[in-house]
N, CA, C and O atoms as a CHARMM CRD file, in Angstrom:
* protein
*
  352
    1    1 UNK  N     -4.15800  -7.34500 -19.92200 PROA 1      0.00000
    2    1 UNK  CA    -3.44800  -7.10000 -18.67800 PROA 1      0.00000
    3    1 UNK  C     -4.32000  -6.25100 -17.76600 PROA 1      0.00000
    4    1 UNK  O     -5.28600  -5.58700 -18.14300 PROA 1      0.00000
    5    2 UNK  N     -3.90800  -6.34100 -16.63400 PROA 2      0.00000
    6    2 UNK  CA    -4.67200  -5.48100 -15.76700 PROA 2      0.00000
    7    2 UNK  C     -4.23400  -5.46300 -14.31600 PROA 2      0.00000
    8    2 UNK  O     -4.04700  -6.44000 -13.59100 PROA 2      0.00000
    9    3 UNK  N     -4.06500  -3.79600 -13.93600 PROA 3      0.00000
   10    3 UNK  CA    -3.15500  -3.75800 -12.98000 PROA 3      0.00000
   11    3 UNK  C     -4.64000  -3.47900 -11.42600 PROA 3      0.00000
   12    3 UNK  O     -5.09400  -2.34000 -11.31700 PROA 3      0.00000
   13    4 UNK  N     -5.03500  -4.31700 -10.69800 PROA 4      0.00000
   14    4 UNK  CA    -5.49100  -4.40700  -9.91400 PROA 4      0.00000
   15    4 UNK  C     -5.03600  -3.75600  -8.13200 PROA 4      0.00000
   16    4 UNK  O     -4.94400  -4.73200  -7.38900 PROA 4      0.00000
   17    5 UNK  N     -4.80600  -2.64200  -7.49800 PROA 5      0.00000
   18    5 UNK  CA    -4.05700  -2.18700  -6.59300 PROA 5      0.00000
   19    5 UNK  C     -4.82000  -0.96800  -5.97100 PROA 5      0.00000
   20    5 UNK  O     -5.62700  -0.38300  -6.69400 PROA 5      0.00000
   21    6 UNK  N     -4.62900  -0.54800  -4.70000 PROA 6      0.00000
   22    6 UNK  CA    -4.90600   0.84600  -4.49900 PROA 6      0.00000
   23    6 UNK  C     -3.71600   1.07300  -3.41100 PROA 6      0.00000
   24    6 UNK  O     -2.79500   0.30100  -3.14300 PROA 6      0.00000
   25    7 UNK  N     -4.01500   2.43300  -2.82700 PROA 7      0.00000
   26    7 UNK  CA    -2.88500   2.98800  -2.21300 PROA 7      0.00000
   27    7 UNK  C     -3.66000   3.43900  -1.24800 PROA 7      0.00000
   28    7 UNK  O     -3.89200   4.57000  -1.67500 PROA 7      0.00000
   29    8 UNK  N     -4.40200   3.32600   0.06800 PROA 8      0.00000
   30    8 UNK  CA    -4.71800   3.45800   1.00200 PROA 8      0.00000
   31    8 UNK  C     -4.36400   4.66700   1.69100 PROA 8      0.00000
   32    8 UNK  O     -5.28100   5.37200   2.11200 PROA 8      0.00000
   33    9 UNK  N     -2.99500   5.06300   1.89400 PROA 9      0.00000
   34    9 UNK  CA    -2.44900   6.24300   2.31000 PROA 9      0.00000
   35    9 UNK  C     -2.42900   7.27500   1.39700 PROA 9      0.00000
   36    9 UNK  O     -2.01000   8.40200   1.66200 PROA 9      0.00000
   37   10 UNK  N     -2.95000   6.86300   0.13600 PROA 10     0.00000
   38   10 UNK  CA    -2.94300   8.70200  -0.50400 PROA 10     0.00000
   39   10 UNK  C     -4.77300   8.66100  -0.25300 PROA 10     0.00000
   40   10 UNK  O     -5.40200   9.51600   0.37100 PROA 10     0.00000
   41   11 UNK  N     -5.38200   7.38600  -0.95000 PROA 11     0.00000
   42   11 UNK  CA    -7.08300   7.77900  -0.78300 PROA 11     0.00000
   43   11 UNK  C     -7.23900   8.18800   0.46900 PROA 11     0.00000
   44   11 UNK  O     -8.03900   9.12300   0.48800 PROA 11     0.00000
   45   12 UNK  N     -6.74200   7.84800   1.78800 PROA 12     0.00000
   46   12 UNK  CA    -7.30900   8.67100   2.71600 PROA 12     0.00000
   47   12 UNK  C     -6.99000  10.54000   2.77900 PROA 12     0.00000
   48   12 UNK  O     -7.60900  11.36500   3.45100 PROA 12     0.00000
   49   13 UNK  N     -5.85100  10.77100   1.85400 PROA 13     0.00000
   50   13 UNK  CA    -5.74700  12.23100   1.97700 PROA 13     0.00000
   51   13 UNK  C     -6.92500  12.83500   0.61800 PROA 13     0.00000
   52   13 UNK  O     -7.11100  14.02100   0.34500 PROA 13     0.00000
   53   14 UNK  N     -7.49300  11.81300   0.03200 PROA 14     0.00000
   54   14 UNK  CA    -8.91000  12.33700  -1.00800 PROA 14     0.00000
   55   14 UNK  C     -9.93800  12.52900  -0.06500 PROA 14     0.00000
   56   14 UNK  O    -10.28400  13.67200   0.23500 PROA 14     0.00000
   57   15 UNK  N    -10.33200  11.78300   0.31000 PROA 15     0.00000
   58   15 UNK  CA   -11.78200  10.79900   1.40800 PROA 15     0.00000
   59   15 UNK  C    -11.40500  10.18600   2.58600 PROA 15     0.00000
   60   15 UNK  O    -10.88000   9.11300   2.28800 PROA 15     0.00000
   61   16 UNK  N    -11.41700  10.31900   3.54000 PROA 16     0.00000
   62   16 UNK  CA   -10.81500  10.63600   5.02700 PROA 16     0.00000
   63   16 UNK  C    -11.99700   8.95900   5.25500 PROA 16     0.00000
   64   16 UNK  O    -11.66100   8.14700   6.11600 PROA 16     0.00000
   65   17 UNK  N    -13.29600   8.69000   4.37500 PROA 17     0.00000
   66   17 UNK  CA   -13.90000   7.99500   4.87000 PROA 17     0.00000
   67   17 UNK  C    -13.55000   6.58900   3.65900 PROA 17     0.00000
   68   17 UNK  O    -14.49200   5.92500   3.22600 PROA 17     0.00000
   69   18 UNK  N    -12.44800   6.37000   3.33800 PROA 18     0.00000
   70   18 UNK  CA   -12.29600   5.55000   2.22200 PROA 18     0.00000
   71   18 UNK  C    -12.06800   4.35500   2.79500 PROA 18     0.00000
   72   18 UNK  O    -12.43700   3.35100   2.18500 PROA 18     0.00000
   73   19 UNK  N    -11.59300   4.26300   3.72900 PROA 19     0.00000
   74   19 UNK  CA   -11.29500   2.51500   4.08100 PROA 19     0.00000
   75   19 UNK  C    -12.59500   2.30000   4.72900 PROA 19     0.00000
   76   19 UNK  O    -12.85300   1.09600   4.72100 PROA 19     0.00000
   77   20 UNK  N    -13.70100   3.14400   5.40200 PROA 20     0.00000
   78   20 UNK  CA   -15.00000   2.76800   5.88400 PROA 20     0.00000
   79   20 UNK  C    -15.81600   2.40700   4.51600 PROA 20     0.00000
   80   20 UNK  O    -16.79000   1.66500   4.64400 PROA 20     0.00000
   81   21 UNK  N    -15.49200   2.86900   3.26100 PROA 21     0.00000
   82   21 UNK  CA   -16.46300   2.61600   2.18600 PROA 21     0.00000
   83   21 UNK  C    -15.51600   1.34900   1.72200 PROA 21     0.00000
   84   21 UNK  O    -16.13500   0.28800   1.63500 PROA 21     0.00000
   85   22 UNK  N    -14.65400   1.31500   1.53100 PROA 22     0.00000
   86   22 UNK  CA   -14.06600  -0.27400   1.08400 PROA 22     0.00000
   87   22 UNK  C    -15.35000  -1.61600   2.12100 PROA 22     0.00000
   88   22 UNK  O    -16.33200  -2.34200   1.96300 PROA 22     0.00000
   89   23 UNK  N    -14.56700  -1.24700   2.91700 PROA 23     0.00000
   90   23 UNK  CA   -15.36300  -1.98900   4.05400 PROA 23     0.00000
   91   23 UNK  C    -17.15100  -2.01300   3.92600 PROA 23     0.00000
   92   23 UNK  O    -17.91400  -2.97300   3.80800 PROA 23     0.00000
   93   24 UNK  N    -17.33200  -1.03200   3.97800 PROA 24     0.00000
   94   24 UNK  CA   -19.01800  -1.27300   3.22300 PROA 24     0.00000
   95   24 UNK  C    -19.18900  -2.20400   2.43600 PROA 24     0.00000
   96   24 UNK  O    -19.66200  -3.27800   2.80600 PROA 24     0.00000
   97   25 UNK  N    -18.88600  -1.99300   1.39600 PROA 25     0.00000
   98   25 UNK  CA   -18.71600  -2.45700  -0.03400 PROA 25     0.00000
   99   25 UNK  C    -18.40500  -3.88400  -0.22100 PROA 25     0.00000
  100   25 UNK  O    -18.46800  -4.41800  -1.32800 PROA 25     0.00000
  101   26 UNK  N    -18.00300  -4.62800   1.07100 PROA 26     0.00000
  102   26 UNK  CA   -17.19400  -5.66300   0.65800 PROA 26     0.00000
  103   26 UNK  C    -16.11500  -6.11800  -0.06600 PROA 26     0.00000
  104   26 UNK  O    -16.07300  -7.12400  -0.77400 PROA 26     0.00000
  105   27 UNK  N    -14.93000  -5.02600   0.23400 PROA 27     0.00000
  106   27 UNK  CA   -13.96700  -5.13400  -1.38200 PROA 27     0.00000
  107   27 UNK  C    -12.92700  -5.22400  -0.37900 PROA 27     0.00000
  108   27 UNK  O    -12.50600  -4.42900   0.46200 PROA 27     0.00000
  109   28 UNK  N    -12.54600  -6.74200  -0.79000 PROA 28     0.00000
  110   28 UNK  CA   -10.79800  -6.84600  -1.04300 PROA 28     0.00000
  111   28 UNK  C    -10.20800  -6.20400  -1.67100 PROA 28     0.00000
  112   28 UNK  O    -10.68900  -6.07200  -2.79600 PROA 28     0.00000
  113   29 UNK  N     -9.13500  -5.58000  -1.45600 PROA 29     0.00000
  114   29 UNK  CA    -7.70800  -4.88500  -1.72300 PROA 29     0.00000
  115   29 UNK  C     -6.45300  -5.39500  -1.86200 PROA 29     0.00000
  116   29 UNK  O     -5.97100  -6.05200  -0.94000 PROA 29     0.00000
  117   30 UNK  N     -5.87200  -5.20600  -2.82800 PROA 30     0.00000
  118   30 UNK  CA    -4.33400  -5.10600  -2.58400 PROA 30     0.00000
  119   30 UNK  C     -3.71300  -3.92800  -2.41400 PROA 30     0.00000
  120   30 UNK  O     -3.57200  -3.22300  -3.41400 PROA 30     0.00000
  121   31 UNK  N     -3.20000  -3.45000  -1.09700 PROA 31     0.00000
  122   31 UNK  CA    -2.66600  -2.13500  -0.87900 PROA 31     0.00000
  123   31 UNK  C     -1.25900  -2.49500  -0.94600 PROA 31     0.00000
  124   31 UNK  O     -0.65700  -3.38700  -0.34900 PROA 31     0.00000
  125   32 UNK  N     -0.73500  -1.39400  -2.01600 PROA 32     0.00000
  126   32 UNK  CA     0.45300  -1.14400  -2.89900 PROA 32     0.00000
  127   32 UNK  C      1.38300  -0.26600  -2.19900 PROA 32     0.00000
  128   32 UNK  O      1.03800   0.81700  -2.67300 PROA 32     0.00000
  129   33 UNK  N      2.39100   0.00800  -1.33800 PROA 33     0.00000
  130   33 UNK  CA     3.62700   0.83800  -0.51700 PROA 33     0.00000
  131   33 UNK  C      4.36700   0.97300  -1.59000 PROA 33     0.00000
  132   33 UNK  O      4.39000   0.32500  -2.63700 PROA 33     0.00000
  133   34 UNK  N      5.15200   2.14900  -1.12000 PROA 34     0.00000
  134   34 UNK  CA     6.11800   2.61400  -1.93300 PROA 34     0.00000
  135   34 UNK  C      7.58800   2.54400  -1.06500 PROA 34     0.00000
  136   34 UNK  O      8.72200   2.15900  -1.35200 PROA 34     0.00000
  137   35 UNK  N      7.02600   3.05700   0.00700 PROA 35     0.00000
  138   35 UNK  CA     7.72000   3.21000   1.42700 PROA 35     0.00000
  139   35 UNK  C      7.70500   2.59800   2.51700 PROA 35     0.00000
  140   35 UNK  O      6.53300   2.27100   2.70400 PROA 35     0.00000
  141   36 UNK  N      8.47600   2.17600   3.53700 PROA 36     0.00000
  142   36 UNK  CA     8.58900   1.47500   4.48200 PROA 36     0.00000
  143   36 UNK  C      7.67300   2.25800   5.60100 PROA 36     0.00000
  144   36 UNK  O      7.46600   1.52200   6.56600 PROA 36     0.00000
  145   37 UNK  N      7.21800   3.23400   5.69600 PROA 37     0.00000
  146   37 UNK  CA     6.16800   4.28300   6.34300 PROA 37     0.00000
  147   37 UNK  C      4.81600   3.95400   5.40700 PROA 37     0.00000
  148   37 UNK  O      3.89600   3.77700   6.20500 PROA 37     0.00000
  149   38 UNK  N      4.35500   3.81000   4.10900 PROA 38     0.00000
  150   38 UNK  CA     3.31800   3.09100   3.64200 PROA 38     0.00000
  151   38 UNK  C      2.91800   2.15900   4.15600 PROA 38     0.00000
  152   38 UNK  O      1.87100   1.99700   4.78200 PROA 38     0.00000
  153   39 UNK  N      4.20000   1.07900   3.79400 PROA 39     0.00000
  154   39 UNK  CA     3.89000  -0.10500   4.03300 PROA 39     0.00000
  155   39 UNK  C      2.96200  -0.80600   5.83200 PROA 39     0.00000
  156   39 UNK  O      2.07600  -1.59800   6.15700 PROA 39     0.00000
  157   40 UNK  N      4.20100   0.41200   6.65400 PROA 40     0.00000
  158   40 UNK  CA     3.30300   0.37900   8.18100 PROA 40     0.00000
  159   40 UNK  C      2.06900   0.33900   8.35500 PROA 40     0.00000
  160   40 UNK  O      1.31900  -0.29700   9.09500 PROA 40     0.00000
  161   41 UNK  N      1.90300   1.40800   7.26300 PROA 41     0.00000
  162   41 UNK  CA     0.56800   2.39400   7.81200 PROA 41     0.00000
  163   41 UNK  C     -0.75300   1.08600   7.20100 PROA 41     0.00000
  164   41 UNK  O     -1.88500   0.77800   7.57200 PROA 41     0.00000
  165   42 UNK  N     -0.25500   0.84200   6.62100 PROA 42     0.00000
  166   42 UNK  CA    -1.57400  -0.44900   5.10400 PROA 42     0.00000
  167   42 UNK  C     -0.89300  -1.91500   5.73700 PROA 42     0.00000
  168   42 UNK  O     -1.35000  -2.91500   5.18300 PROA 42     0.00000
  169   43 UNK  N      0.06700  -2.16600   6.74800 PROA 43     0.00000
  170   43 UNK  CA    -0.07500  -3.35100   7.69400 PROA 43     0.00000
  171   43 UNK  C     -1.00500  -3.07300   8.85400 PROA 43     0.00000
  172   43 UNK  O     -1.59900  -4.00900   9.39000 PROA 43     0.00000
  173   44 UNK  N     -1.15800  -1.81800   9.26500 PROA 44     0.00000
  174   44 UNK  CA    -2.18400  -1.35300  10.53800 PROA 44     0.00000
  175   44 UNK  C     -3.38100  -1.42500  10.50800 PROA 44     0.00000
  176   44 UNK  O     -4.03400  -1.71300  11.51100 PROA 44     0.00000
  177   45 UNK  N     -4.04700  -1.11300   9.05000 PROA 45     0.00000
  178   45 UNK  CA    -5.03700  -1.18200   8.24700 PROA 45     0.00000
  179   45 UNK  C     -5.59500  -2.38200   8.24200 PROA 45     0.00000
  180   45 UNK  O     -6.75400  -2.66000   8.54900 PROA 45     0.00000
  181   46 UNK  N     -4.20300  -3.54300   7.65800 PROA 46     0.00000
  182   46 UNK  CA    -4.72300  -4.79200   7.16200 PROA 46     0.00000
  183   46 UNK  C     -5.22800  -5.46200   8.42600 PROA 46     0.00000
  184   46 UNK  O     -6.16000  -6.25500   8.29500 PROA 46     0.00000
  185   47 UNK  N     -4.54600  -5.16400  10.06900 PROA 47     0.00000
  186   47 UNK  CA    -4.69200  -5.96000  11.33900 PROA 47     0.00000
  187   47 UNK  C     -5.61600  -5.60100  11.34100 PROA 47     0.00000
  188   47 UNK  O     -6.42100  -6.49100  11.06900 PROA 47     0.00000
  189   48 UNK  N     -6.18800  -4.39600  11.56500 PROA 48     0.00000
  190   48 UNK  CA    -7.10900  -4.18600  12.15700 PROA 48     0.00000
  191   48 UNK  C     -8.55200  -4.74800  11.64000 PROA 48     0.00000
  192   48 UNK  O     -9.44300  -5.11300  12.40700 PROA 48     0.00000
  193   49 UNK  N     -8.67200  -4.76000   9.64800 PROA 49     0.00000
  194   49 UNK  CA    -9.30300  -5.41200   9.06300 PROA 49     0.00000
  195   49 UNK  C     -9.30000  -7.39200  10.03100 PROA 49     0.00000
  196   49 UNK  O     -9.89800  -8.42300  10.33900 PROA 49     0.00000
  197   50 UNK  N     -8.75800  -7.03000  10.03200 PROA 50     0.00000
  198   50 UNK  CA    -8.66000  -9.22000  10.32200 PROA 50     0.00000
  199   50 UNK  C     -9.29900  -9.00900  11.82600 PROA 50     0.00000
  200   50 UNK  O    -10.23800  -9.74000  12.14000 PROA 50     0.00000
  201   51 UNK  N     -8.90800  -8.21500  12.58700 PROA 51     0.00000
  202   51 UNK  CA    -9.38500  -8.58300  14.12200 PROA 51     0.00000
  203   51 UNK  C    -10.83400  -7.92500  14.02200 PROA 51     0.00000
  204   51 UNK  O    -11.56300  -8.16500  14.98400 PROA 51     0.00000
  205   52 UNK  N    -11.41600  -7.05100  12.90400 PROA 52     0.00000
  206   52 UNK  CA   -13.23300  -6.59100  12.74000 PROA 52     0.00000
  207   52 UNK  C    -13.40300  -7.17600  12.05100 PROA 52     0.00000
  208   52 UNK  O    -13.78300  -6.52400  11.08000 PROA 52     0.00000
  209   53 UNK  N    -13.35800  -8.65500  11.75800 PROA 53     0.00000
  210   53 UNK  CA   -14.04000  -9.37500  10.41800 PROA 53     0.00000
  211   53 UNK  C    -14.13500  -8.63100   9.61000 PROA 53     0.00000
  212   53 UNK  O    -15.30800  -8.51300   9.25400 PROA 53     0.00000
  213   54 UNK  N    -12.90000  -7.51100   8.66100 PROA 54     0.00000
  214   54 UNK  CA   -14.05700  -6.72500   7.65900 PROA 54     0.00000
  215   54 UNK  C    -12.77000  -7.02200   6.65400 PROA 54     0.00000
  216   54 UNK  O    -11.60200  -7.21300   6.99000 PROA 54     0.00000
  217   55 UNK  N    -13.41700  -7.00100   5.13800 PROA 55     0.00000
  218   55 UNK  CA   -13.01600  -7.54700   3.82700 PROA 55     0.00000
  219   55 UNK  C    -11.36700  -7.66000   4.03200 PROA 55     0.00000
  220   55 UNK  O    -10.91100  -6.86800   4.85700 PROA 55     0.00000
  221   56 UNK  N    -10.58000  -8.40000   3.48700 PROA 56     0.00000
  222   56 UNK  CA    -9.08900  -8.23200   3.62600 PROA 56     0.00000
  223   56 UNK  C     -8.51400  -7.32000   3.00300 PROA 56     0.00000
  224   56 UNK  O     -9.03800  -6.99400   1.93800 PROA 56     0.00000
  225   57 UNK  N     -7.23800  -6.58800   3.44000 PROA 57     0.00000
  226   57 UNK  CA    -6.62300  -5.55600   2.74300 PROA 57     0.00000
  227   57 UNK  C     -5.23700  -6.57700   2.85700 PROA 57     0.00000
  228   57 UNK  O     -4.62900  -6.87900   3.88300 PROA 57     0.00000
  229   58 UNK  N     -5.01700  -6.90800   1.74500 PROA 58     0.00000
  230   58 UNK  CA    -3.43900  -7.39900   1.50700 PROA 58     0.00000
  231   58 UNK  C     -2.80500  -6.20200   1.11700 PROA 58     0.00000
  232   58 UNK  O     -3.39700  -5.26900   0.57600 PROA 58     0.00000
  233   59 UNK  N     -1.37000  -6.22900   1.44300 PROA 59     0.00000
  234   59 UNK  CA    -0.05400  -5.46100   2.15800 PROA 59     0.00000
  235   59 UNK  C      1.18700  -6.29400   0.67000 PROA 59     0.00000
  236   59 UNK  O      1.73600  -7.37300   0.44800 PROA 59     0.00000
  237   60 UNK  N      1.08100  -5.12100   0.12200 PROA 60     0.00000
  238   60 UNK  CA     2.51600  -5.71600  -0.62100 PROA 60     0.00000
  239   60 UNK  C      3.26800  -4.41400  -0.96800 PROA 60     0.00000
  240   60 UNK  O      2.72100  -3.31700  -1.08500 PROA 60     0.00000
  241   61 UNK  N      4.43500  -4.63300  -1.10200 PROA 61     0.00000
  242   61 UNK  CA     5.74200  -3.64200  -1.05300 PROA 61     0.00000
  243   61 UNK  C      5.98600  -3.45500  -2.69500 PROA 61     0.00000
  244   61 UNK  O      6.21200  -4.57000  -3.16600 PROA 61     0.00000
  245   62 UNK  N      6.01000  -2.66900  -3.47400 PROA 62     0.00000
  246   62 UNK  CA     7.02700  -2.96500  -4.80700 PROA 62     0.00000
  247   62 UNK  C      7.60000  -1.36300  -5.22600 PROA 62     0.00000
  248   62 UNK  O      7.30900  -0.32100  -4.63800 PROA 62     0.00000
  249   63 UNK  N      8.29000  -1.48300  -6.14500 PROA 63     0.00000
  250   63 UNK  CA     8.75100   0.24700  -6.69400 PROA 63     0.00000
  251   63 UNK  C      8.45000   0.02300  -8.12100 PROA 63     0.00000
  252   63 UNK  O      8.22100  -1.05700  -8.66400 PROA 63     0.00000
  253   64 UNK  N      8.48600   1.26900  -8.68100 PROA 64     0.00000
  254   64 UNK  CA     7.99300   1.65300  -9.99300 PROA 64     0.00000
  255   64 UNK  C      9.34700   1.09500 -10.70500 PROA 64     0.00000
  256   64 UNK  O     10.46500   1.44500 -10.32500 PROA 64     0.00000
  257   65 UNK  N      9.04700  -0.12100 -12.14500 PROA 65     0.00000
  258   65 UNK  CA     9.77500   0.02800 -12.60400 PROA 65     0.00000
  259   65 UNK  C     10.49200   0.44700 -13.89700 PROA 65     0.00000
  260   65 UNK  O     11.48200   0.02900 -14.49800 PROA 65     0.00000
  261   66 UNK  N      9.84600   1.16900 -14.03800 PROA 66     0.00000
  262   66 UNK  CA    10.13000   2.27900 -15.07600 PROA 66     0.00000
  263   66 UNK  C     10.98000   3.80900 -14.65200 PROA 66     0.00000
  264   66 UNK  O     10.19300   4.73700 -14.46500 PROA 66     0.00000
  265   67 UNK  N     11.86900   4.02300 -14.55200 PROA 67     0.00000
  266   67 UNK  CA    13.22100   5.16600 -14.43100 PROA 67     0.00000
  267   67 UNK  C     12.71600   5.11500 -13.04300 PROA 67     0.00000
  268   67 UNK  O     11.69600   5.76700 -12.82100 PROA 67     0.00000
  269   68 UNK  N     13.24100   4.46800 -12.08900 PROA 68     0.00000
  270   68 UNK  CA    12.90700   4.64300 -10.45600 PROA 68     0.00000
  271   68 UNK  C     13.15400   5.71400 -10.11100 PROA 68     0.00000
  272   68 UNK  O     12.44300   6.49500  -9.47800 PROA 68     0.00000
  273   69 UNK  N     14.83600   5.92100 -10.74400 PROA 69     0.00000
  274   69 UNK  CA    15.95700   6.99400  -9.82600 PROA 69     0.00000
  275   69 UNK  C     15.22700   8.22600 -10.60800 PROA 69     0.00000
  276   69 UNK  O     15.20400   9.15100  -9.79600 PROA 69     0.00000
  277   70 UNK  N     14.69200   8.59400 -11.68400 PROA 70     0.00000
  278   70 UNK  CA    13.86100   9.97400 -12.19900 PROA 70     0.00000
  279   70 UNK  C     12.76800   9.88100 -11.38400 PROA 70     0.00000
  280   70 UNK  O     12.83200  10.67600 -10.44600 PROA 70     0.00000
  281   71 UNK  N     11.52300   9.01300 -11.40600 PROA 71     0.00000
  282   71 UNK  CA    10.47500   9.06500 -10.86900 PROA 71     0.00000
  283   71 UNK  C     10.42200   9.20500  -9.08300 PROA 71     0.00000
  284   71 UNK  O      9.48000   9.54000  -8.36400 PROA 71     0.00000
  285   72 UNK  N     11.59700   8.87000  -8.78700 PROA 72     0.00000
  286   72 UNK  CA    11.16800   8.85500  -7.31700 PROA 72     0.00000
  287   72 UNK  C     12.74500   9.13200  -6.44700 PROA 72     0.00000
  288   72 UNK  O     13.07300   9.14500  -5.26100 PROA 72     0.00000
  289   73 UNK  N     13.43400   9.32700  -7.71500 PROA 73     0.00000
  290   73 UNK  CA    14.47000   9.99400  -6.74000 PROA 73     0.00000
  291   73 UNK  C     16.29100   8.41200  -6.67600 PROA 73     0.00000
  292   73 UNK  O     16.04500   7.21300  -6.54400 PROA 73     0.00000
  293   74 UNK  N     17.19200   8.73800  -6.75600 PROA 74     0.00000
  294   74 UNK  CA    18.18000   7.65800  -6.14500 PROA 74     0.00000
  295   74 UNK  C     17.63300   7.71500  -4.63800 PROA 74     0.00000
  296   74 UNK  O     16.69400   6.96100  -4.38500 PROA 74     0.00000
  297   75 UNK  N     18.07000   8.44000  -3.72900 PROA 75     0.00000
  298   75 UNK  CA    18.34700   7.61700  -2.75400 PROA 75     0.00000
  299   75 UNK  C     16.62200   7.19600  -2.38900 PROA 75     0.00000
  300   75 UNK  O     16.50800   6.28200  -1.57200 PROA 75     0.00000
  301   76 UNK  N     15.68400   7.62300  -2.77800 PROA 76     0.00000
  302   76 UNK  CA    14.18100   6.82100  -1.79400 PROA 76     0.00000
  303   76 UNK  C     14.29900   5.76600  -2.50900 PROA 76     0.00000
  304   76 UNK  O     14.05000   4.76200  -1.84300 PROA 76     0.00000
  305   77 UNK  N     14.57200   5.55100  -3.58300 PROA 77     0.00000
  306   77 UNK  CA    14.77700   4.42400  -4.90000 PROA 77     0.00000
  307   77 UNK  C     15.70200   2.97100  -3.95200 PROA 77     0.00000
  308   77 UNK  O     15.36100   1.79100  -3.86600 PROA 77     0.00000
  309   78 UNK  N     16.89800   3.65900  -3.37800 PROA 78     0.00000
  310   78 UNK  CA    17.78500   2.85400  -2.55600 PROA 78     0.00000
  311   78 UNK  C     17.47400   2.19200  -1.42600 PROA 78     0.00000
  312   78 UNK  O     17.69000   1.02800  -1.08900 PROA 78     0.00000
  313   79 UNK  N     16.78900   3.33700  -0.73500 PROA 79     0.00000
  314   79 UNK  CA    15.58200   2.90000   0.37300 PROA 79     0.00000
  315   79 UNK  C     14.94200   2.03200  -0.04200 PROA 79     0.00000
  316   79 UNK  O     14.87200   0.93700   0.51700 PROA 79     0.00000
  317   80 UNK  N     14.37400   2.31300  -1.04400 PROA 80     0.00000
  318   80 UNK  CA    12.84700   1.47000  -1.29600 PROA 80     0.00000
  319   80 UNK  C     13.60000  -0.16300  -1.59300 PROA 80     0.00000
  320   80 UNK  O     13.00300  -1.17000  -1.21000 PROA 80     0.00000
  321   81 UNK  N     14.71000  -0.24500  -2.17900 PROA 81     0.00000
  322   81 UNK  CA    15.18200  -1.39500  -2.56300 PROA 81     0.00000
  323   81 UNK  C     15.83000  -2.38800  -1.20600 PROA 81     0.00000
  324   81 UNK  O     15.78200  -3.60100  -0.99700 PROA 81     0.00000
  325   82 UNK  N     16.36600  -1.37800  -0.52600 PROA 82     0.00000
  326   82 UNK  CA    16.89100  -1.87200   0.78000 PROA 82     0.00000
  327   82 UNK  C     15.48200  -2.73900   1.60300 PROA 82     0.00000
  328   82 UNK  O     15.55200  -3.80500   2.21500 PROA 82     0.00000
  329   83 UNK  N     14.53100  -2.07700   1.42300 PROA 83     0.00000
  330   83 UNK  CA    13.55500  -2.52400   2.36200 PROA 83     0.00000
  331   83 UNK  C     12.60800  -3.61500   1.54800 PROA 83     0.00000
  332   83 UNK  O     12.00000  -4.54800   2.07400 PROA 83     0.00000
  333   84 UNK  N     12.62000  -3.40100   0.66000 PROA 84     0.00000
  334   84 UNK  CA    12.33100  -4.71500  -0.06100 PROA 84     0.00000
  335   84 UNK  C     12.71600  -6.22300  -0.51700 PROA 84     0.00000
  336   84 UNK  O     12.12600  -7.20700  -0.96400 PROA 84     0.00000
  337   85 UNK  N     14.58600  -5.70300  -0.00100 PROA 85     0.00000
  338   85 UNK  CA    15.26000  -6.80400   0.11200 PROA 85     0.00000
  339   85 UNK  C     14.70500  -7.46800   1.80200 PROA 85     0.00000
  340   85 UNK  O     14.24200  -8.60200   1.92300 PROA 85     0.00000
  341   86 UNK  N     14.86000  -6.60600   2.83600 PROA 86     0.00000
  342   86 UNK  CA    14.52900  -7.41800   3.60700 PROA 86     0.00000
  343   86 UNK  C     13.01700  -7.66800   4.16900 PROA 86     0.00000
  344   86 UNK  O     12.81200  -8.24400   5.23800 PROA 86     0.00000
  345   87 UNK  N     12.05200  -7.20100   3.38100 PROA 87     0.00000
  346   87 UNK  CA    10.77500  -8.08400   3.49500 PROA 87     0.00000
  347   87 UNK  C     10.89200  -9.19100   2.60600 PROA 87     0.00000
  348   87 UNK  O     10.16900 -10.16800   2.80600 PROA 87     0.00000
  349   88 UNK  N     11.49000  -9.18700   1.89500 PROA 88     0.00000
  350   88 UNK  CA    11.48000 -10.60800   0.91200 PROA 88     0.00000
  351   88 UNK  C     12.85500 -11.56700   1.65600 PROA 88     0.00000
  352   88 UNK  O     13.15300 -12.67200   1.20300 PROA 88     0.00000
């Protein structure tokens, strides 16, 4: 198995220059949201990738599913489900 993903909005609070080194590098992404404010921020990312010719960053939504409501709380858990119903 192998879980293939990054999170765009926390690496930029590591390395402020992380989506310029993706982009170097030539590396496709799958950027992983937790939140409907993630998800924005790694769709802004992905446009802007497509309109500079530079590597694709795919945009997908999911929640942890292992104890959601411990790991991340009921109601962001509710959120997170609400908004996943209506991107899907």
């Amino acid at each position: 198995m192998t879980d293939a993903h990054c999170h765009p909005c926390d690496l930029l609070e590591h390395d402020i220059n992380a989506e310029r080194e993706r982009r170097r590098t030539g590396t496709a992404a799958a950027a992983s949201a937790t939140s409907r404010e993630q998800f924005e921020f790694h769709e802004a990312l992905a446009k802007k990738a497509r309109e500079e010719g530079a590597p694709p960053l795919y945009c997908y939504f999911a929640l942890h599913p292992q104890l959601p409501h411990i790991s991340q709380g009921a109601e962001k858990t509710q959120k997170g489900l609400d908004y996943l119903y209506k991107l899907a």
